[in-house]
PATOR-840990 format. One record per residue (C-alpha): residue in three letters; residue number from 0; y, x, z. Coordinates in Angstrom, 3 decimals. Layout:
<recs>
  kekol  zaro        c2        c1        c3
    Ala   NUM         Y         X         Z
...
</recs>
This chain:
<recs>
  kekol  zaro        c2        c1        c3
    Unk     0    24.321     2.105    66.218
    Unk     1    26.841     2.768    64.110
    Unk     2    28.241     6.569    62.570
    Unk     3    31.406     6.582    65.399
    Unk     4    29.498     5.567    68.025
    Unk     5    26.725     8.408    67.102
    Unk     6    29.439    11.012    66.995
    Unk     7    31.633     9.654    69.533
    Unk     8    29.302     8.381    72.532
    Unk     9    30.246     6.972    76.010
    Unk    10    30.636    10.660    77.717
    Unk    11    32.394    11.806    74.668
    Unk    12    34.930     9.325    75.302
    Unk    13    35.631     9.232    78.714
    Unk    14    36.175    12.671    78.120
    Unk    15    38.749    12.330    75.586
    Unk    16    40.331     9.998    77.619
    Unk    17    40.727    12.048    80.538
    Unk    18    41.763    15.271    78.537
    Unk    19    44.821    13.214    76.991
    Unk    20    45.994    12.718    80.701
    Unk    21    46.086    16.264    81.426
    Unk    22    43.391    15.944    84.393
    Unk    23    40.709    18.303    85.243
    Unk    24    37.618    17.033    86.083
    Unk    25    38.268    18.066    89.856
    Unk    26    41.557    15.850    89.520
    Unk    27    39.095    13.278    88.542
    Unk    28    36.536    13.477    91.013
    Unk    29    39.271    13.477    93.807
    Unk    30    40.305    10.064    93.066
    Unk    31    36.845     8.592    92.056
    Unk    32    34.906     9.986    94.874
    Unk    33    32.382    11.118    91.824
    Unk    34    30.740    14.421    92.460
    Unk    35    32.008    16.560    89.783
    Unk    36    28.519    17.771    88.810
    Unk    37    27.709    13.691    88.007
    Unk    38    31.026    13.623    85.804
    Unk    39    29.975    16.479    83.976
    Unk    40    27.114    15.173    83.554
    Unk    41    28.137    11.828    82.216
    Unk    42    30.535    13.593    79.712
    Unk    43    27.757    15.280    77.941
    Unk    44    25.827    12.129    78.313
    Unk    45    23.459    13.030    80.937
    Unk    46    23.135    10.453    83.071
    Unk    47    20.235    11.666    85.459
    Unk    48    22.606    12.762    88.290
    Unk    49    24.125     8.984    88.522
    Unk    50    20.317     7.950    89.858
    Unk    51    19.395     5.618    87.205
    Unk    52    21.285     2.696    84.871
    Unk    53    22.631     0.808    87.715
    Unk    54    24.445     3.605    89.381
    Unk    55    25.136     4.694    85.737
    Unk    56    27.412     1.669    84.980
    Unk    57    28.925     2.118    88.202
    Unk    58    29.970     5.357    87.356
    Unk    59    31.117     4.842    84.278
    Unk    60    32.874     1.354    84.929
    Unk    61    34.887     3.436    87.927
    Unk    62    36.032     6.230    85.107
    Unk    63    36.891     3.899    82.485
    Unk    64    38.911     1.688    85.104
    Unk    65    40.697     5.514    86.881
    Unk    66    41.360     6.460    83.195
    Unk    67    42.426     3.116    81.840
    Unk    68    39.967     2.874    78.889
    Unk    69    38.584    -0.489    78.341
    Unk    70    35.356    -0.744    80.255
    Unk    71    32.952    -3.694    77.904
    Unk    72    32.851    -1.793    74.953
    Unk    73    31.662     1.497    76.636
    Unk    74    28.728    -0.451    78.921
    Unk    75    27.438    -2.061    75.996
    Unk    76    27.168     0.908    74.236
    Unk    77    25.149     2.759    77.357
    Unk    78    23.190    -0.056    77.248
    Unk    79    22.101    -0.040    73.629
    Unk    80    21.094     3.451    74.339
    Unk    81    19.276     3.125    77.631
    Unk    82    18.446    -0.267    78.044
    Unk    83    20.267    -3.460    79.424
    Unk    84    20.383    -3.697    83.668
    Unk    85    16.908    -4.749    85.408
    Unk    86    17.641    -7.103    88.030
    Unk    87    17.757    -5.685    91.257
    Unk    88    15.938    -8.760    93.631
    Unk    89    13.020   -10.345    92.053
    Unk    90    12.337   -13.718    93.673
    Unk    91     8.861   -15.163    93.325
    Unk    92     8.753   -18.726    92.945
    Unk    93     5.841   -20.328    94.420
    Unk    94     3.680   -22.379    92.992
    Unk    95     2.489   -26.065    94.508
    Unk    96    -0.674   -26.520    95.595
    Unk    97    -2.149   -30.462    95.392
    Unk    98    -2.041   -31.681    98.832
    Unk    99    -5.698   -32.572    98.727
    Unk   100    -6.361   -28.999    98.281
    Unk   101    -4.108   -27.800   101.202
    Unk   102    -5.968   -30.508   103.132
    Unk   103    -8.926   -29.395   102.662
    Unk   104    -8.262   -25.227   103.350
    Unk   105    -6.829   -26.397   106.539
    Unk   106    -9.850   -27.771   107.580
    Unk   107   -11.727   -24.732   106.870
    Unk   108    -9.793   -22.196   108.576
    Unk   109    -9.189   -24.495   111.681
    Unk   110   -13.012   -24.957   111.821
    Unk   111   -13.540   -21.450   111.485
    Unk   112   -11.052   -20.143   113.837
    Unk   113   -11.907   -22.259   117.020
    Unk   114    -8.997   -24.975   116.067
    Unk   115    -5.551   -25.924   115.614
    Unk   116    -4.210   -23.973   118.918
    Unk   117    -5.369   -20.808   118.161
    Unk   118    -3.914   -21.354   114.573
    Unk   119    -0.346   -22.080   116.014
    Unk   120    -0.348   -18.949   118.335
    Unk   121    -1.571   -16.795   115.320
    Unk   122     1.301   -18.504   113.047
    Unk   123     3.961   -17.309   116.128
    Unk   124     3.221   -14.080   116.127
    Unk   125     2.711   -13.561   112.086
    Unk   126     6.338   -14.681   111.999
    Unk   127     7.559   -12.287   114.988
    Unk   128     6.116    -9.753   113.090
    Unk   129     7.084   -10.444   110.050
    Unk   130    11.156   -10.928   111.337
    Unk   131    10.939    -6.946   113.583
    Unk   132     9.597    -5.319   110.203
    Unk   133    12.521    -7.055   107.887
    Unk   134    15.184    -6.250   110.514
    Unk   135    13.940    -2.661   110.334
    Unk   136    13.680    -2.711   106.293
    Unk   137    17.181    -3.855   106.302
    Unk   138    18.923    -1.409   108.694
    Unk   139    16.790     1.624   108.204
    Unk   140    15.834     2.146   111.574
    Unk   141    16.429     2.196   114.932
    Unk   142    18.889     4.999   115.686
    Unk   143    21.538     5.833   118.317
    Unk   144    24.837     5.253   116.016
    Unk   145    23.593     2.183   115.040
    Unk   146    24.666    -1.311   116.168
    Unk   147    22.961    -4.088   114.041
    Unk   148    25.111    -6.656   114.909
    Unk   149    28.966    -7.558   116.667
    Unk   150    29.900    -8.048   119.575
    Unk   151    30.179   -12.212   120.383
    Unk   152    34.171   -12.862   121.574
    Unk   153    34.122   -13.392   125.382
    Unk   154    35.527   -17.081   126.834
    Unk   155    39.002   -16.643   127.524
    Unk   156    39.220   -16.676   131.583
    Unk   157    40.070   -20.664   132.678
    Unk   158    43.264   -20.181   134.619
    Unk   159    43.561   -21.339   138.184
    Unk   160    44.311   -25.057   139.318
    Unk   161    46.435   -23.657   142.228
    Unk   162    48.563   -20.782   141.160
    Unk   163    51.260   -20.588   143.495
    Unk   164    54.655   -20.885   142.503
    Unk   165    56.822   -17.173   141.132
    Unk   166    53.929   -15.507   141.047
    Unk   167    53.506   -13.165   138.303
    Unk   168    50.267   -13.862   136.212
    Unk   169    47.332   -11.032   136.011
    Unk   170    47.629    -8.855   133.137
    Unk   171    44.763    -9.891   130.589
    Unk   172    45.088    -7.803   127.690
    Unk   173    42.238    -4.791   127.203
    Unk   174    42.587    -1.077   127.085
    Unk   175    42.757    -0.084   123.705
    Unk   176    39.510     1.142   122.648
    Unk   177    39.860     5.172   122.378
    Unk   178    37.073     7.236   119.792
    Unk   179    35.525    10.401   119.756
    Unk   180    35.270    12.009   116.655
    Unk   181    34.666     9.896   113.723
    Unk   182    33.437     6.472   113.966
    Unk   183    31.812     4.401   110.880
    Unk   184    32.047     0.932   110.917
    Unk   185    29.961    -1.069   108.181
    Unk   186    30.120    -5.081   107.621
    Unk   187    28.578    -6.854   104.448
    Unk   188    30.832    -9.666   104.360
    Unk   189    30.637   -10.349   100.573
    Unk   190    26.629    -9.593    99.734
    Unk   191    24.093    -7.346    99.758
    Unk   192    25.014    -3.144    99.112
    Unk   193    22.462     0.039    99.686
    Unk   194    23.955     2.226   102.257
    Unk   195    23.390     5.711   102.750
    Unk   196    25.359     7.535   105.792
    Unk   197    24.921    11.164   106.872
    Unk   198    26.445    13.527   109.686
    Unk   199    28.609    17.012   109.319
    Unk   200    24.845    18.693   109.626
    Unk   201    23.240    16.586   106.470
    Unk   202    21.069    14.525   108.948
    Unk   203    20.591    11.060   107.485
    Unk   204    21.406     8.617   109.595
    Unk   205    20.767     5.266   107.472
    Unk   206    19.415     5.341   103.847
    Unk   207    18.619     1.914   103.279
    Unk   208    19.232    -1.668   101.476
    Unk   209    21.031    -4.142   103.668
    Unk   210    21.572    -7.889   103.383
    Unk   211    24.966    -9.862   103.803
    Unk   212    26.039   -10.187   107.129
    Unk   213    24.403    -6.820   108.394
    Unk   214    26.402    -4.629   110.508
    Unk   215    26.459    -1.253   112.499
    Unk   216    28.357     1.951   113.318
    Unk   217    27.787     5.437   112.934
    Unk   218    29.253     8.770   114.969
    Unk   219    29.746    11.981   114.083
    Unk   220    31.156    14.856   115.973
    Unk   221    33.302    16.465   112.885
    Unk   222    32.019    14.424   110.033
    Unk   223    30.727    11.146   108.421
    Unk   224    29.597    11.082   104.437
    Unk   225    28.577     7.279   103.303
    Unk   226    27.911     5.892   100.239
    Unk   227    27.570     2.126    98.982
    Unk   228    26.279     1.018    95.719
    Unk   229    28.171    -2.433    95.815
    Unk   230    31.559    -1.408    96.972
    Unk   231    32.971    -4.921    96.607
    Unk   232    30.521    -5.963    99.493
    Unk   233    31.906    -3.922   102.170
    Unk   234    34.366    -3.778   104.445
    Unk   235    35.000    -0.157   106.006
    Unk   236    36.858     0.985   109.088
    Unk   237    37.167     4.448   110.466
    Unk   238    38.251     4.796   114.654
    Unk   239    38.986     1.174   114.215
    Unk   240    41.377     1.482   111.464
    Unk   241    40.898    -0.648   108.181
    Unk   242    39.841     1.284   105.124
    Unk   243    41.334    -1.145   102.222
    Unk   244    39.338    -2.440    99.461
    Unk   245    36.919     0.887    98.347
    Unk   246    36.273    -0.621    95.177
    Unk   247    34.466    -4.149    93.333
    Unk   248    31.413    -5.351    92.966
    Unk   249    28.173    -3.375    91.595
    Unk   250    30.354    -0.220    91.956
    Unk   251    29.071     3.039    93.842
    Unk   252    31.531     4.267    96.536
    Unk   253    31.136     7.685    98.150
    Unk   254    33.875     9.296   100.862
    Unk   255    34.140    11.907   103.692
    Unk   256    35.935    11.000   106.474
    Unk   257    36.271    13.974   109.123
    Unk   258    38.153    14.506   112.466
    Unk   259    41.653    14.395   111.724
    Unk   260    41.904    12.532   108.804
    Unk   261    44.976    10.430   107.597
    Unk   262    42.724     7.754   106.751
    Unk   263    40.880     7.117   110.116
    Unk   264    42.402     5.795   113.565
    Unk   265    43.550     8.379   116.531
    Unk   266    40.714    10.059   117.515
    Unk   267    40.374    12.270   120.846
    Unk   268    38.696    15.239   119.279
</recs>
């Protein structure tokens, strides 16, 4: 490490940075979404609020990119100090097994377990089980906000062989869809993301890792707080209204939507 990086470390100049713009660190967390306790934090390089390394770089790849300092040369420098990223999914290879081998196990256990018909039912419901408890892993649990998955288009209505002639045709458009309160609407279009959502009376209502093509929706009476860690996966809409982009990939989102807000569709109350 060298004698300006010792003196000068990543907190120290993200700092420095935001001082020559004039901006509190209250300006900063407003258009971050960073808790200003974490920014604090990662000024006097402390980087225990941020979670760990991975929502570390997050953080500090979302000030760099707000403040416009170059983001590389800071994230190489956090990681010569605390140690490069761990990869997040681990996947386990496995490792053939000579056929005469399998041959031979199969055998056993169908001799031992009255044959191959009661091995076929037990092979059903291992993998019934085994789908319920990753559905559950995924989505954090069954809960009355939640929807794990959209709603299929319906078939557009055939119209009649024998309409009769100047007759006006039956409206088919839908009521608009009205909300009450504020309704969270999560797709992972582009990957995987960990999601954490929680009501205006701190009650959790999903804290868990989902996979890409997971969905659901949340309600709360006054409030909704979520946060992503892989922003970039996400797409977001509030009373049916689009968020826009929250950020890219691998960064950590947080936002507060409540009744009223400019961001979110018409809401009833």
């Amino acid at each position: 490490m060298s004698i300006i990086e010792s003196s000068n470390g990543v907190g120290a100049r993200l700092a420095e940075a935001r001082s020559e713009q004039g901006m509190s660190v209250e300006d900063l967390s407003s258009r971050t979404y960073i808790r200003p306790g974490v920014i604090r934090g990662i000024e006097n390089d402390d980087f225990e609020p941020c979670g760990g390394p991975f929502y570390a770089r997050g953080h500090i790849r979302t000030l760099a990119r707000t403040l416009g300092v170059e983001q590389g040369p800071l994230l190489e420098q956090f990681d010569r100090r605390h140690g490069a990223p761990e990869s997040r999914i681990a996947v386990e290879t496995p490792v053939a097994e000579p056929s005469s081998r399998r041959s031979a196990k199969a055998r056993e256990r169908a001799s031992s377990s009255g044959g191959p018909g009661w091995m076929a039912v037990a092979t059903v419901v291992l993998v019934v089980i085994c789908l319920v408890l990753l559905v559950s892993v995924l989505v954090g649990g069954p809960s009355k906000n939640d929807t794990t998955s959209l709603a299929q288009p319906s078939a557009a209505p055939k119209p009649s062989a024998a309409a009769p002639k100047g007759a006006a045709p039956a409206p088919s458009a839908a009521p608009a869809r009205t909300y009450s309160g504020v309704n969270l609407a999560l797709n992972l279009a582009n990957g995987n993301s960990w999601v954490r959502v929680t009501d205006e009376n701190g009650s959790v209502l999903t804290s868990a890792t989902a996979s890409q093509g997971a969905t659901a929706e949340y309600r709360g009476a006054q409030q909704l707080k979520f946060t992503v860690g892989n922003a970039g996966a996400v797409n977001v809409s509030c009373n049916g209204k689009d968020l826009g982009p929250l950020g890219s990939t691998g960064q950590v989102v947080s936002r507060v939507l409540v009744v009223g807000d400019p961001a979110c569709g018409a809401s009833t109350g």
